[in-house]
C-alpha positions in Angstrom: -5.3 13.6 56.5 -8.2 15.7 57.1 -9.5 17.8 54.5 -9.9 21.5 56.0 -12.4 23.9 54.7 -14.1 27.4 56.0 -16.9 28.9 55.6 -18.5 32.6 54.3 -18.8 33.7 57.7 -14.8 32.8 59.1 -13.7 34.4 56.1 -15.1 37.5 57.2 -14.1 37.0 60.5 -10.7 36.3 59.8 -10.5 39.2 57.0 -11.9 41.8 60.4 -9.8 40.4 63.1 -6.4 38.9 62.1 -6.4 41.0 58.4 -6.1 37.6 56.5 -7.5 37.5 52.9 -9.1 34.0 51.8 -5.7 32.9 49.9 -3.8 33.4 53.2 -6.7 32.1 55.5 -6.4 28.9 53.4 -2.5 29.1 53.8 -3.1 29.1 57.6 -5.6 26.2 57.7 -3.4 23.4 58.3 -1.0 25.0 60.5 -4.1 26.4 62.6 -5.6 22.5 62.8 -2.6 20.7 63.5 -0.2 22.9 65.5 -2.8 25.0 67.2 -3.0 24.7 70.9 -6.2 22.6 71.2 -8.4 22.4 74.8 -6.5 19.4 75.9 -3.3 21.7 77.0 -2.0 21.2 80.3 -2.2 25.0 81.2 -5.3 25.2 83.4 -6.1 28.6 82.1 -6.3 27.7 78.7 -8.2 24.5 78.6 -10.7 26.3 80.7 -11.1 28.9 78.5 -11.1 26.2 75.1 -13.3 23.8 77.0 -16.2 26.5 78.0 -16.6 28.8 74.5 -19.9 30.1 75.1 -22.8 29.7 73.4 -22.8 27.3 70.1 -19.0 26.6 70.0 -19.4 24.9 73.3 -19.3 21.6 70.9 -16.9 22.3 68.7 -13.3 22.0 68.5 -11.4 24.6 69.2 -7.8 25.8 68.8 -5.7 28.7 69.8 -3.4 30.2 67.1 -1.6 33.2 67.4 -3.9 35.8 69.3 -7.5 34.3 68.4 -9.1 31.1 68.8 -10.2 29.5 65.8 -13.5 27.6 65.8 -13.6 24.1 64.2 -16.8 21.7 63.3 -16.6 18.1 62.2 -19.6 18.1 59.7 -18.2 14.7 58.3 -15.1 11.9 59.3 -12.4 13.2 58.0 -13.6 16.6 57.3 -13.1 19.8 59.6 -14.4 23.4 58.8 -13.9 26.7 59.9 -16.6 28.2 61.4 -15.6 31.4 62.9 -12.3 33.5 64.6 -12.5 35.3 67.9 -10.8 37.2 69.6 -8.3 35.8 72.4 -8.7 37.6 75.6 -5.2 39.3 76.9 -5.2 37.1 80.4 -5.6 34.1 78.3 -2.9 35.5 75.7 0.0 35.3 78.4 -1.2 32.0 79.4 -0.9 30.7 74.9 2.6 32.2 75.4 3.6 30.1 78.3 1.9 27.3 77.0 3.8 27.5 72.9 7.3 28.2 74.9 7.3 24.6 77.2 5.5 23.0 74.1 7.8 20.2 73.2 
């Protein structure tokens, strides 16, 4: 199993845009990782967006969870950590909801 983690700067992020404190953040971490819709989906929309984050988080895993996407790094094998939370645009949020509802 990997060992999940985030850093100072998600934890502000999630506190701003999803109203999680660090308790329910931590909660959230393994659900986020493991059932979040990662760039690999078959919706064209979405793995375009997940495949082509700008900037720094072009190289970093990311997932789609609810209404944001959630911004992973590998710092180690069998270690992931949280590195930020952004906001999921609204075309992209209809795609996440067609996406979770043919999800097997």
């Amino acid at each position: 199993m990997i060992q999940l983690a985030a850093t100072t700067h998600a934890y502000q992020r999630a506190r701003e845009r999803t109203g999680w404190n660090r308790n329910a953040l931590m909660r959230m971490l393994d659900r986020i990782f493991y059932f979040g819709i990662r760039a690999d989906s078959p919706h064209k929309k979405l793995r375009d967006f997940l495949s082509n984050l700008p900037g720094d988080y072009a190289d970093r895993d990311a997932r789609a969870y609810g209404e944001h996407v959630f911004v992973f790094a590998h710092d180690s094998p069998g270690e992931a950590v949280l590195v930020t939370v952004l906001p999921l645009p609204h075309d992209i949020r209809a795609a996440l909801a067609v996406e979770r509802h043919w999800r097997p």
